[in-house]
C-alpha positions as CSV (number, residue, x, y, z in Angstrom):
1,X,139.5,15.3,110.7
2,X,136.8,12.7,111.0
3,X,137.2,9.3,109.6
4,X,135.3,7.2,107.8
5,X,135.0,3.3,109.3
6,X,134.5,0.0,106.9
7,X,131.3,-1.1,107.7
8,X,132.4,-4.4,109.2
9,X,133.9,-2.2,111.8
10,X,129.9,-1.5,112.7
11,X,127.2,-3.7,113.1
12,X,126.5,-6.7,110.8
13,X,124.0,-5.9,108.2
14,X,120.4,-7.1,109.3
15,X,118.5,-9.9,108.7
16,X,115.2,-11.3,108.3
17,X,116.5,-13.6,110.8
18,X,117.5,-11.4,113.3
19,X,114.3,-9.7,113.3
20,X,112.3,-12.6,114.2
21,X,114.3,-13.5,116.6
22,X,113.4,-9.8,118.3
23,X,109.4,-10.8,117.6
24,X,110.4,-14.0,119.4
25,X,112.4,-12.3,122.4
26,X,108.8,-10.3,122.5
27,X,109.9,-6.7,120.9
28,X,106.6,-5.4,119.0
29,X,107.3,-6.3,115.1
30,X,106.7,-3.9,112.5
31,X,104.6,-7.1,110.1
32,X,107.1,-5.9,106.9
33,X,110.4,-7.0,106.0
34,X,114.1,-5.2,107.0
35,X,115.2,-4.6,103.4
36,X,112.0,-2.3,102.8
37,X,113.1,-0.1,105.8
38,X,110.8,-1.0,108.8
39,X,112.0,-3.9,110.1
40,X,112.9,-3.5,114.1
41,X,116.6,-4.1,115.6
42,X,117.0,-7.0,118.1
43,X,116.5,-6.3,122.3
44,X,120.6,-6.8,121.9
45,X,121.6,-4.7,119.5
46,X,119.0,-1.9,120.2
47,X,121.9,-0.4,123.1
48,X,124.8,-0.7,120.5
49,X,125.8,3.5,119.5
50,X,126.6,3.2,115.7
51,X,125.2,2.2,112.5
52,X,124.8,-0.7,109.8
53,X,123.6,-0.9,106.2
54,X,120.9,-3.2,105.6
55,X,120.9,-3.1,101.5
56,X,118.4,-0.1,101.0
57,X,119.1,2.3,103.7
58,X,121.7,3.0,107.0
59,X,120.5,2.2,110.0
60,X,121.4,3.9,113.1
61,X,120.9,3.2,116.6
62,X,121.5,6.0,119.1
63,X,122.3,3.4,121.5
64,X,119.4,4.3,123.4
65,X,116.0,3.9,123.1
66,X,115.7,5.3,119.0
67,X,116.4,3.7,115.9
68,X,115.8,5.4,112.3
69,X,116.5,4.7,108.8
70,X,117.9,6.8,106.0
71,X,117.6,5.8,102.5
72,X,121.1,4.9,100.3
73,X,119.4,6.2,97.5
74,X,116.7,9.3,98.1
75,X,118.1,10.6,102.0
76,X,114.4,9.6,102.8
77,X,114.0,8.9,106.6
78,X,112.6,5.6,106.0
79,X,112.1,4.6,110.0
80,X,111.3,5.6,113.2
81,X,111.4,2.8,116.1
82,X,110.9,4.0,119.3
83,X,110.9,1.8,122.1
84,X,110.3,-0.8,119.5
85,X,107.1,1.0,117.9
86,X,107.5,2.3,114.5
87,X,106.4,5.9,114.1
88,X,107.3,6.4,110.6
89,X,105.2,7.0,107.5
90,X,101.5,7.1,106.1
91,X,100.2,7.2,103.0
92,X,103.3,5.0,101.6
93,X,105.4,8.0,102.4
94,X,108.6,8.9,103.9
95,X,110.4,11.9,106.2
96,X,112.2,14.4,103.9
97,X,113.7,17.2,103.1
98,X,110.7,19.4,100.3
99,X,108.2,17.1,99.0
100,X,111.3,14.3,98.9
101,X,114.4,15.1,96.6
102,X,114.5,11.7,94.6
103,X,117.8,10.1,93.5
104,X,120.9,11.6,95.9
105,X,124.5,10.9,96.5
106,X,123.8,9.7,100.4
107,X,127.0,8.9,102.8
108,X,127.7,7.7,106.0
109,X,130.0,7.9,108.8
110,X,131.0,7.8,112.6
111,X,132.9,10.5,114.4
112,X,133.3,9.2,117.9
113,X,130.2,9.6,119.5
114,X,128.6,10.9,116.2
115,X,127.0,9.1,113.2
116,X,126.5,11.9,110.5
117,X,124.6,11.2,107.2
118,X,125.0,13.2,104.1
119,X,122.4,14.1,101.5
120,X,123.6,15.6,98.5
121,X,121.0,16.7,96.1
122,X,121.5,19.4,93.5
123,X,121.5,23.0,95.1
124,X,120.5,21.0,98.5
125,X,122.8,19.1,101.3
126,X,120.5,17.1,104.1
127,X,121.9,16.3,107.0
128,X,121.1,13.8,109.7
129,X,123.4,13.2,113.0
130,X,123.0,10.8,116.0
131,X,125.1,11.2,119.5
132,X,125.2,8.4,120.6
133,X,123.0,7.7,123.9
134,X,120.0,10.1,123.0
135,X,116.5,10.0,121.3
136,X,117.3,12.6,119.2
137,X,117.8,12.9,115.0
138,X,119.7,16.2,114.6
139,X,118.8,18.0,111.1
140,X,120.6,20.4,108.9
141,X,119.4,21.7,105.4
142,X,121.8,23.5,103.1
143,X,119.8,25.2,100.0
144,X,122.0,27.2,97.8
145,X,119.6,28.5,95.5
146,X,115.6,28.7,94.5
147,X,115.9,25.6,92.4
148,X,113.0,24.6,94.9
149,X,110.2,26.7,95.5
150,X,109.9,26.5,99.3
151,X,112.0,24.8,101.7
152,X,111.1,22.0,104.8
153,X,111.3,19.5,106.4
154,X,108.2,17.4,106.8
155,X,107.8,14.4,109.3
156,X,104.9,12.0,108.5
157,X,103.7,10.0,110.8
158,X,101.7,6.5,111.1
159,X,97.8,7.3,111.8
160,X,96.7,6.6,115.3
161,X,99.9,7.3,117.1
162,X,98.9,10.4,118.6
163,X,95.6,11.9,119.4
164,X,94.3,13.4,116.5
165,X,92.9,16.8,118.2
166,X,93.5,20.5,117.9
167,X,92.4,23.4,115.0
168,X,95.1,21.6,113.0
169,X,93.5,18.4,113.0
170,X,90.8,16.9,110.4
171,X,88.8,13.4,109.8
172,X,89.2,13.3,106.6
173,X,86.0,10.5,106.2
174,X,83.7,13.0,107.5
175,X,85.2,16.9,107.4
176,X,84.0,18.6,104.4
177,X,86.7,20.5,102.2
178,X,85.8,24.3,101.8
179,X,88.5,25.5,100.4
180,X,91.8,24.6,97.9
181,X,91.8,21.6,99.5
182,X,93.1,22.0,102.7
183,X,90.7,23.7,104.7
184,X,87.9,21.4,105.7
185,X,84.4,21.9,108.0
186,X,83.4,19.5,110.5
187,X,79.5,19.0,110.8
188,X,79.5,21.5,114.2
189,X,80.4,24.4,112.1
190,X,83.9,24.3,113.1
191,X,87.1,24.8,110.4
192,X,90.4,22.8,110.5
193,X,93.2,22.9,108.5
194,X,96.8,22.3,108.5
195,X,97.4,26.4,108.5
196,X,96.1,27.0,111.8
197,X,98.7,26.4,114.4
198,X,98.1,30.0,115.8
199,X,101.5,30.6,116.6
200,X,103.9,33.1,115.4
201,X,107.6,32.2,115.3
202,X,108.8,33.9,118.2
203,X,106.0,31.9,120.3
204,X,107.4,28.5,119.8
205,X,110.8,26.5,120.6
206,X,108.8,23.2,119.9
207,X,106.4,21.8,118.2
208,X,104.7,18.0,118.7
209,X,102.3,15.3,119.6
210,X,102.3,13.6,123.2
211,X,100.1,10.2,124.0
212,X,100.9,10.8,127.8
213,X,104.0,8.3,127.7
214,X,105.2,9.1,124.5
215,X,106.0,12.2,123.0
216,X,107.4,13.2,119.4
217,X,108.8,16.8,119.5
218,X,110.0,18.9,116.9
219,X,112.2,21.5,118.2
220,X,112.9,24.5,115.5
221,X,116.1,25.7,114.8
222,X,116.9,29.3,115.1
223,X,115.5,30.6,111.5
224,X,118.3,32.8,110.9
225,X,118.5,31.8,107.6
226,X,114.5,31.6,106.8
227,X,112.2,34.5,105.9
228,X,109.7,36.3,107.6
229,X,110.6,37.6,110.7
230,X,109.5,36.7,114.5
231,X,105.6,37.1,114.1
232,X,105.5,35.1,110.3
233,X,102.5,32.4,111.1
234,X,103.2,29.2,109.3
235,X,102.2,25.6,109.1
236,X,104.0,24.1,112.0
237,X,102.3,20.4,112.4
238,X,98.7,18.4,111.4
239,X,96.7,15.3,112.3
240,X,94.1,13.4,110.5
241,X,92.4,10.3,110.5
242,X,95.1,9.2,107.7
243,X,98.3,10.2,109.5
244,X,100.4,13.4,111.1
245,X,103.1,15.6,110.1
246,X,105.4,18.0,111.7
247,X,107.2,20.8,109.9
248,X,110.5,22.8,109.7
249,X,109.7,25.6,107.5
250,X,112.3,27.8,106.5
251,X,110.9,29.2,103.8
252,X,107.1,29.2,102.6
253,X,105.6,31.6,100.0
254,X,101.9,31.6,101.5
255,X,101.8,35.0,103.8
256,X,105.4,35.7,103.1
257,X,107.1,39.3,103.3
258,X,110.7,38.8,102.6
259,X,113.0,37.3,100.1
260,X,114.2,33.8,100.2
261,X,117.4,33.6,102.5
262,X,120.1,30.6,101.3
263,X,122.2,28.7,103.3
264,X,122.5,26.2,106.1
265,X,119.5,26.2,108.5
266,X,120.1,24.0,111.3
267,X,120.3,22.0,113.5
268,X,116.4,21.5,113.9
269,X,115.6,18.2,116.5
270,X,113.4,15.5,116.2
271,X,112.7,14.5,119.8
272,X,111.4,11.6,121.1
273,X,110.5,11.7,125.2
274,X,108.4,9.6,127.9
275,X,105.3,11.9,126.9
276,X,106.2,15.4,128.3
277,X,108.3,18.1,126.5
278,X,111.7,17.8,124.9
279,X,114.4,19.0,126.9
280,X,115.0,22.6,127.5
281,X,118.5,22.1,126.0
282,X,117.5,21.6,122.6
283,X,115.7,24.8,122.2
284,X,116.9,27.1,119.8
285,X,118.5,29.9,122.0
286,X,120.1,27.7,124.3
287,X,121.1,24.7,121.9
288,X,124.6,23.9,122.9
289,X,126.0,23.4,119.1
290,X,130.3,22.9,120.2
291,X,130.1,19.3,119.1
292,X,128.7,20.5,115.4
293,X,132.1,21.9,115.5
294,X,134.4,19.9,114.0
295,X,132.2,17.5,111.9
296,X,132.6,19.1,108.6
297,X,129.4,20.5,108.0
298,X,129.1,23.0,105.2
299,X,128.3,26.4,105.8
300,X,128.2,25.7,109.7
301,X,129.3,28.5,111.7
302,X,130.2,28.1,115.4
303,X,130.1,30.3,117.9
304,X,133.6,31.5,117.7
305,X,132.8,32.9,114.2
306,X,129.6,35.1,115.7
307,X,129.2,38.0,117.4
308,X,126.0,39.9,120.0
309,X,124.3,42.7,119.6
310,X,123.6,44.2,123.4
311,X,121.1,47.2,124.6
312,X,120.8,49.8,127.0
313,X,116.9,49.7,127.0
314,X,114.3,51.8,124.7
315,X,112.6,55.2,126.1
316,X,109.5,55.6,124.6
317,X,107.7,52.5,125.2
318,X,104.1,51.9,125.8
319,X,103.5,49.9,128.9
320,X,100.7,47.7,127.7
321,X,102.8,46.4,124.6
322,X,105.8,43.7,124.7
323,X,108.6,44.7,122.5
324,X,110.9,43.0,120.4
325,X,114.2,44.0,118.3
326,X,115.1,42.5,114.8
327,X,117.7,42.4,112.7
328,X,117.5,41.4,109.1
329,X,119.7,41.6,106.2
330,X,120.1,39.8,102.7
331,X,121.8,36.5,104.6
332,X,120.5,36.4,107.9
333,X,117.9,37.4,110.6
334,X,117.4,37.1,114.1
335,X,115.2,39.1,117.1
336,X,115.5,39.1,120.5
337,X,112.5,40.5,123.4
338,X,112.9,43.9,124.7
339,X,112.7,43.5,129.1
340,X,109.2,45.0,130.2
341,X,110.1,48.7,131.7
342,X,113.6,49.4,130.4
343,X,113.5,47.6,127.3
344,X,117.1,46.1,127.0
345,X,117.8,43.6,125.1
346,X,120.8,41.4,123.6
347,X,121.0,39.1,120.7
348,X,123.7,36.5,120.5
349,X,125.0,33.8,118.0
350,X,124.7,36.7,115.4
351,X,126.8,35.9,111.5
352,X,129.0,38.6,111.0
353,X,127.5,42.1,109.0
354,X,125.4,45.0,109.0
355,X,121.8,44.5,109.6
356,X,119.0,46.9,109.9
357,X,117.6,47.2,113.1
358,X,114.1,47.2,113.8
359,X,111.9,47.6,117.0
360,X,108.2,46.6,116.9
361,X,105.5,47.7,119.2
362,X,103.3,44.6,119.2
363,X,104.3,43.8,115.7
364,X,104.0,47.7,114.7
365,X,107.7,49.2,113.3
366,X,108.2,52.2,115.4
367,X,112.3,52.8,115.3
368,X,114.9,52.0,112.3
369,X,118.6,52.2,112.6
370,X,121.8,50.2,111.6
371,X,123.9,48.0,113.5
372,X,127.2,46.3,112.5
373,X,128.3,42.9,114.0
374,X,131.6,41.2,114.0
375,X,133.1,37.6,115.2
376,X,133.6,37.2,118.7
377,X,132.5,40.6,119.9
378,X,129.7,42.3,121.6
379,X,128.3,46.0,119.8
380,X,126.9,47.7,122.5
381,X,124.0,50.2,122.3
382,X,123.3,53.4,124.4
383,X,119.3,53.2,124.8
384,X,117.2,54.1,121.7
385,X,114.2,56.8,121.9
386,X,111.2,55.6,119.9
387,X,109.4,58.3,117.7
388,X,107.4,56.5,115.1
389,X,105.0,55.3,117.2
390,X,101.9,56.5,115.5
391,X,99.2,56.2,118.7
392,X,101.4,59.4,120.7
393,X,99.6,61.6,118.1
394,X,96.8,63.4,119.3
395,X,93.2,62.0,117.7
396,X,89.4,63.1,117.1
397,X,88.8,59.3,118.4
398,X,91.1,55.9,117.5
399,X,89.7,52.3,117.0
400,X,91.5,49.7,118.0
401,X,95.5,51.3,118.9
402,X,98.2,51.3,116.3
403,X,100.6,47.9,117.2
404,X,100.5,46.3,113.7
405,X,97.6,43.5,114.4
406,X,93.8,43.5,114.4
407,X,93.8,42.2,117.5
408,X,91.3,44.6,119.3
409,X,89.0,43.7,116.5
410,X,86.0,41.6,116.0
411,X,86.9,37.6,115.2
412,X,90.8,38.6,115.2
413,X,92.0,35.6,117.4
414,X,90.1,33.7,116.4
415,X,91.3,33.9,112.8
416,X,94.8,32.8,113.8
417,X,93.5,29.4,114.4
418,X,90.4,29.1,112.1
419,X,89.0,29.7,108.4
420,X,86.5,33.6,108.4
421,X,83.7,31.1,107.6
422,X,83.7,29.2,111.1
423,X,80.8,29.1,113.2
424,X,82.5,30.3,115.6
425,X,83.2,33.5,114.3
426,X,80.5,36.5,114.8
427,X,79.0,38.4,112.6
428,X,81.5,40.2,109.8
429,X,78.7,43.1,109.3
430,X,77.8,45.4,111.8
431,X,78.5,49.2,112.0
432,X,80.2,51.1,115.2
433,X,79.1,54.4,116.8
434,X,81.8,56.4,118.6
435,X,81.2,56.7,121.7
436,X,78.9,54.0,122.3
437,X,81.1,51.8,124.1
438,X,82.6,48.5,122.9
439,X,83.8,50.1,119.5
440,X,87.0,47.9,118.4
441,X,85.3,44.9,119.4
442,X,82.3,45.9,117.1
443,X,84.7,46.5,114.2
444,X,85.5,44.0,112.3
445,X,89.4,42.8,111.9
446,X,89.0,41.7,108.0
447,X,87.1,43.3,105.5
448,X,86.1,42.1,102.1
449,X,84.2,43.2,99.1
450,X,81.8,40.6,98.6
451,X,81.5,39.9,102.1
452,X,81.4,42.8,104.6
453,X,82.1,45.6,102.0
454,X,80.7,49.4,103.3
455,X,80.8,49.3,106.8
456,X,79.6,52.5,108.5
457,X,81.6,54.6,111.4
458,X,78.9,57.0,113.3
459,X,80.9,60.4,115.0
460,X,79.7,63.5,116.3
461,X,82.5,66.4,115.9
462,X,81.8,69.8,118.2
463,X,81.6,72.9,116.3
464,X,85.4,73.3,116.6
465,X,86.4,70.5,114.9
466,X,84.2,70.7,112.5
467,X,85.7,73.6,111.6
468,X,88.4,72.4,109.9
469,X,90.0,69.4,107.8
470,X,91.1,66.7,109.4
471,X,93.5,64.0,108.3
472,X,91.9,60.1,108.9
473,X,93.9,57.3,109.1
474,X,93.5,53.7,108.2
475,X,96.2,51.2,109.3
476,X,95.9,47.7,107.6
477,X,98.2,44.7,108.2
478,X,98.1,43.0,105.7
479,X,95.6,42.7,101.9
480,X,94.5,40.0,99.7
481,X,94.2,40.3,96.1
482,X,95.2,43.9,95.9
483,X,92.3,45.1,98.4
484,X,92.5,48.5,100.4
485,X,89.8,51.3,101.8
486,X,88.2,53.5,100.1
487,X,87.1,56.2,102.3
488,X,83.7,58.2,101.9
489,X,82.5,61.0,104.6
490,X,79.2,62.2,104.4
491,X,79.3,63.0,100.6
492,X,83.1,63.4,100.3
493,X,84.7,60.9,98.8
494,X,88.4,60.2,99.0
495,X,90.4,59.0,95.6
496,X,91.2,55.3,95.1
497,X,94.5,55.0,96.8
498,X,97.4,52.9,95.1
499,X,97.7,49.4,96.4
500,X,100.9,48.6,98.7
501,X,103.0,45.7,98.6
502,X,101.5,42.9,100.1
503,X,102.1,38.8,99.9
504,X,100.7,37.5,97.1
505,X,98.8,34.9,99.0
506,X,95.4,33.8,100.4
507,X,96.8,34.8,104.0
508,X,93.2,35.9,105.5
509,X,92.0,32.5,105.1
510,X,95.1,30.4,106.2
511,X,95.6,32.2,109.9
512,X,97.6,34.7,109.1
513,X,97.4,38.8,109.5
514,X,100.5,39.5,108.8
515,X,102.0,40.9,105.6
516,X,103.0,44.7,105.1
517,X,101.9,47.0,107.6
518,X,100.7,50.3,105.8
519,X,98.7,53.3,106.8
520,X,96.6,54.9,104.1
521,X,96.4,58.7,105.0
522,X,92.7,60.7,103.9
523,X,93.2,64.2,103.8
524,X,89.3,64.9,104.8
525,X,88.3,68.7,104.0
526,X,86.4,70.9,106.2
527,X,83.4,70.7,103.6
528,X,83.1,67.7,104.3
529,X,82.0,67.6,108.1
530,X,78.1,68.4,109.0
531,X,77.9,71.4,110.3
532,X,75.0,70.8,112.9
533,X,77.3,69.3,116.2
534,X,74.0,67.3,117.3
535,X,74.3,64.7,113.6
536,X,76.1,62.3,113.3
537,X,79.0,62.5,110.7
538,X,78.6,59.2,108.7
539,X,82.7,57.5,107.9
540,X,82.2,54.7,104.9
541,X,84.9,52.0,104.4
542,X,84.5,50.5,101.0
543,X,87.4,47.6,99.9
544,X,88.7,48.2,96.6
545,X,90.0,46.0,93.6
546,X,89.5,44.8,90.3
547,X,91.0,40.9,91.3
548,X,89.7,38.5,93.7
549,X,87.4,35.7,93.4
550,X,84.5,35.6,95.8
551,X,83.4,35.5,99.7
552,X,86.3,35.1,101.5
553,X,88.4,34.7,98.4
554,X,87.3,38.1,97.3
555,X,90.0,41.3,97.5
556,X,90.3,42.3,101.3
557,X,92.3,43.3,104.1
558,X,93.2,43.4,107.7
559,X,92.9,46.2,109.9
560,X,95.5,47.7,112.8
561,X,93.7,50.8,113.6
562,X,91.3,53.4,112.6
563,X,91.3,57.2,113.5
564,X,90.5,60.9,113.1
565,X,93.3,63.3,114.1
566,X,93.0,66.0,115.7
C-alpha cells in the first residue's frame, strides 16, 4: 500500500521570497510570480526528491536537474524548469491531456522514491510520476469511453527554445496558409505542416527537439491500446515561430482505420537530456515498468499478468521486402518485425486474449490466422507459409509491385512529408508506355479527378494474348472522398465499381497513404484488345465520385500496383 504524507512532511510551500533569493544566488528567473506556476525553485532545494504545494499547483522536484508543475485544479502541466530555464508554454497555454480537461479532482502523493499525481476527469484518469533522481515526467492516460473525440497528450513549448526547422515546422509571419488552416507555403514553394512527420509508428521510439546541449524527448509508449496499427502516420511534433509541441497520440480520427481502443495507455516519457537522445531504457520495447507495479495505477497491467507470442519464421517471403506480424483485437494491439531470411519473430508484454494475426509484406496483408495468449506464458508457432501474396501471380506486365504503398510511384515519398501541391513534387500528369523503361516512377502515386484525372497506360499484347480476356488489377491504399478507378480499354469500358471502406479523412493531403488496402478486379474481354500486335492497346484510369471539393481536395486515391494478368 502506498501512503499518503502531510505536506509539512515535504517541502515548505514557495515563496516569492525564496525565488528571488535563487535570482540573487544567479539561477535564470522566469520574470512571473510562483503562485501563477513558473516561478523557479532555489539552487538549494532544486536537489531535494519530493514535492510541495505552492497554492495553485504541486510542484515536484526530481531531485535532479527537473522541476515541473501540475495544476490543483485542471491536471495542466503548468512548468517545465530545466537546469533553471523554463520550457513550458506559448500562447498562454499549458501541457495536457486532449485540448486541456478543465475542472479535475487532482491528488498527490509520495511512494518512496516516487511522487505520483492523479488526474481525475470524467471518463479520463491523467497520470504523472517522478522517480526521484531523473529528468524524466512519466505519463499515463486512462479513457474509458468516447466522451472525447480523440485522445493525446500535447506538450507546448516556449518559442525559441529549439530550432524551429524540419517539414513540420512553419513561420507563421510569413508562411502562407493553403489549406484548413494547418498546412501553410513558404515563399520557395515548399509546404509545412504539423501532419508531416513522415514517420509511421513502427519507425519511431522518440520523438523531440535538441539545441546541441539540451534536448526535450518524447518517448511513445507502446500503443497497445491506440488504433491504427504499426504503419498509421500521425502528428508526432511541430515548431513555429510562436512556439512547439510534441504529441502522444493514441487515438486520432484523420487517416484512421480502426475503432477506438479504451483503456490505460502508458507510460509515455517526457525526457529531458544534455542535447543527444533519451536513453535507450525508456523506449517502448525495453521500458523496464516493475516499479509501476505496486503504485496503484488503474488498469495497469505488469508483466506477470502478460504473456508472448513466439515464431518459427515465415516461408514465402520476398527478399526485397521487410516483414512484420500484428496482432489486433477489440482491446489491444501490438506487432513485432519478422528477421530478414527466416522470418521469426516474438512479441512480448502481450494482455491476455485471442487476437487475429496478421503478416504484412511491406504494409500489404498476405497471411491471416488466430492466435490465443495467456498470462505468463509463451504460445509458440511452427513457421507460417504465406499464400496471399498477390505479386507470385503470373502478369501480362505489373507497375509498381503489390506491398500496400505507392512507393515505387511518382511524388510518393515525398508525400509522407509534404502537401501534393509542393514545389517539390513533379508533375501529377504524365502517361507511361510499357516497356519504355522507368514505368512506376512515371506513374503517379495519387490520382484525382480534378487534378490528374484520365491518365493513359500504352501496351502492346502478341497475338496470343490478345486472344483472350484478361483480368486487370488495380491495387489502391487508401481513397478520399469516396474516389476509385474507373477502367476503360480501348473502347471497353468497365462498370463503376462500389466504393470500399476507407477513412473518412483528407489523408492524401496530411502525409498519409494509408487507409484500406483494396484491389479492384476488371474482368477485360477478349473484344476488347486490338487485334493488330504492332498498336498499342490504350489502358484509361478515370477517378470516380459524386463528393469531393476541388484540386487536391477533390475525390482521389492512392495507388499500390497496377497489372494485366496473364
Amino acid at each position: 500500500m502506498t501512503e499518503r504524507f502531510p505536506l509539512s512532511t515535504h517541502k515548505r510551500p514557495l515563496t516569492r521570497r525564496r525565488v528571488l533569493g535563487a535570482s540573487a544566488l544567479g539561477v535564470a528567473a522566469t520574470g512571473a510570480a510562483v503562485a501563477g506556476g513558473t516561478g523557479l525553485l532555489s539552487a538549494a532545494s532544486a536537489a531535494t526528491f519530493g514535492y510541495s504545494d505552492d497554492g495553485r499547483n504541486y510542484v515536484v522536484d526530481t531531485g535532479s536537474s527537473l522541476v515541473f508543475k501540475v495544476s490543483k485544479t485542471t491536471g495542466d502541466l503548468t512548468s517545465l524548469v530545466y537546469k533553471g530555464k523554463e520550457y513550458q508554454g506559448y500562447g498562454g497555454r499549458n501541457s495536457h491531456v486532449e485540448s486541456g480537461l478543465g475542472a479535475s479532482t487532482v491528488t498527490v502523493r509520495k511512494s518512496g522514491p516516487v511522487v505520483l499525481i492523479k488526474v481525475v476527469h470524467g471518463a479520463i484518469t491523467q497520470w504523472y510520476a517522478a522517480r526521484s533522481g531523473q529528468n524524466n515526467v512519466y505519463l499515463w492516460t486512462d479513457k474509458k469511453d468516447a466522451s472525447f473525440t480523440a485522445t493525446r497528450y500535447i506538450v507546448r513549448l516556449k518559442p525559441g527554445m529549439f530550432p524551429n526547422t524540419g517539414p513540420d515546422s512553419w513561420i507563421e509571419t510569413s508562411d502562407k496558409i493553403i489549406e484548413a488552416g494547418d498546412v501553410w507555403k513558404r515563399a520557395d514553394g515548399t509546404t509545412h505542416s504539423k501532419h508531416y512527420s513522415g514517420k509511421r509508428t513502427i519507425d519511431y521510439d522518440h520523438v523531440g527537439f535538441t539545441t546541441g546541449s539540451v534536448g526535450l524527448w518524447l518517448v511513445r509508449s507502446n500503443h497497445e491500446k491506440a488504433s491504427g496499427g504499426p504503419f498509421y502516420r500521425s502528428l508526432l511534433r511541430h515548431s513555429n515561430d510562436k512556439g512547439a509541441g510534441l504529441y502522444e497520440i493514441l487515438h486520432y480520427n484523420e487517416a484512421q482505420t480502426e475503432a477506438e481502443r479504451f483503456g490505460l495507455q502508458g507510460p509515455y516519457v517526457l525526457s529531458f537530456t544534455d542535447g543527444g537522445a533519451p536513453s535507450s531504457a525508456l523506449f517502448h520495447d525495453r521500458l523496464d515498468t516493475g516499479w509501476v507495479d505496486g503504485l496503484g495505477i488503474t488498469g495497469w497491467v505488469g508483466a506477470a499478468g502478460r504473456g508472448r507470442v513466439a515464431g518459427v519464421g515465415l516461408k514465402g517471403m520476398d527478399a526485397a521486402y521487410p516483414y512484420t506480424v500484428g496482432f489486433a483485437n477489440a482491446d489491444a494491439q501490438y506487432w513485432a518485425k519478422a528477421a530478414a531470411g527466416t522470418g521469426a519473430y516474438s512479441c512480448k508484454g502481450m494482455l491476455p486474449g485471442t487476437y487475429t494475426m496478421t503478416v504484412y509484406k511491406g504494409e500489404l496483408a498476405v497471411h491471416t490466422g488466430s492466435v490465443k495468449v495467456t498470462a505468463g506464458a509463451v504460445t509458440s508457432l511452427h513457421s507460417l507459409t504465406i499464400t496471399g501474396d498477390p505479386s507470385t501471380a503470373k502478369a501480362v506486365w505489373r507497375l509498381g509491385d503489390w506491398d500496400g504503398t505507392p512507393g515505387e510511384f511518382k511524388n510518393a515519398k515525398l508525400m509522407t512529408y509534404a502537401h501534393p501541391s509542393d514545389g517539390r513534387a513533379a508533375k501529377w500528369t504524365g502517361n507511361v508506355t510499357i516497356g519504355a523503361g522507368g514505368e512506376a516512377a512515371s506513374f503517379p502515386a495519387y490520382m484525382w479527378k480534378d487534378v490528374n484525372n484520365g491518365v493513359l497506360v500504352y501496351f502492346k499484347l502478341t497475338k496470343a494474348q490478345a486472344a483472350v480476356a484478361h483480368t486487370l488489377r488495380v491495387g489502391v491504399t487508401d481513397a478520399f472522398a469516396g474516389g476509385r478507378p474507373r477502367v476503360s480499354v480501348n473502347d471497353w469500358v468497365s462498370a463503376i465499381p462500389t466504393a470500399p471502406t476507407q477513412p473518412g479523412t483528407r489523408s492524401l493531403t496530411t502525409g498519409s497513404y494509408r487507409g484500406n488496402n483494396h484491389s479492384f478486379i476488371f474482368n477485360v474481354p477478349s473484344s476488347a484488345w486490338k487485334t493488330d500486335t504492332t498498336q498499342y492497346n490504350v489502358l484509361k484510369l478515370d477517378i470516380v465520385s459524386g463528393s469531393g471539393g476541388s484540386a487536391y481536395l477533390s475525390a482521389g486515391t492512392s495507388f499500390d500496383c497496377v497489372d494485366l494478368l496473364a
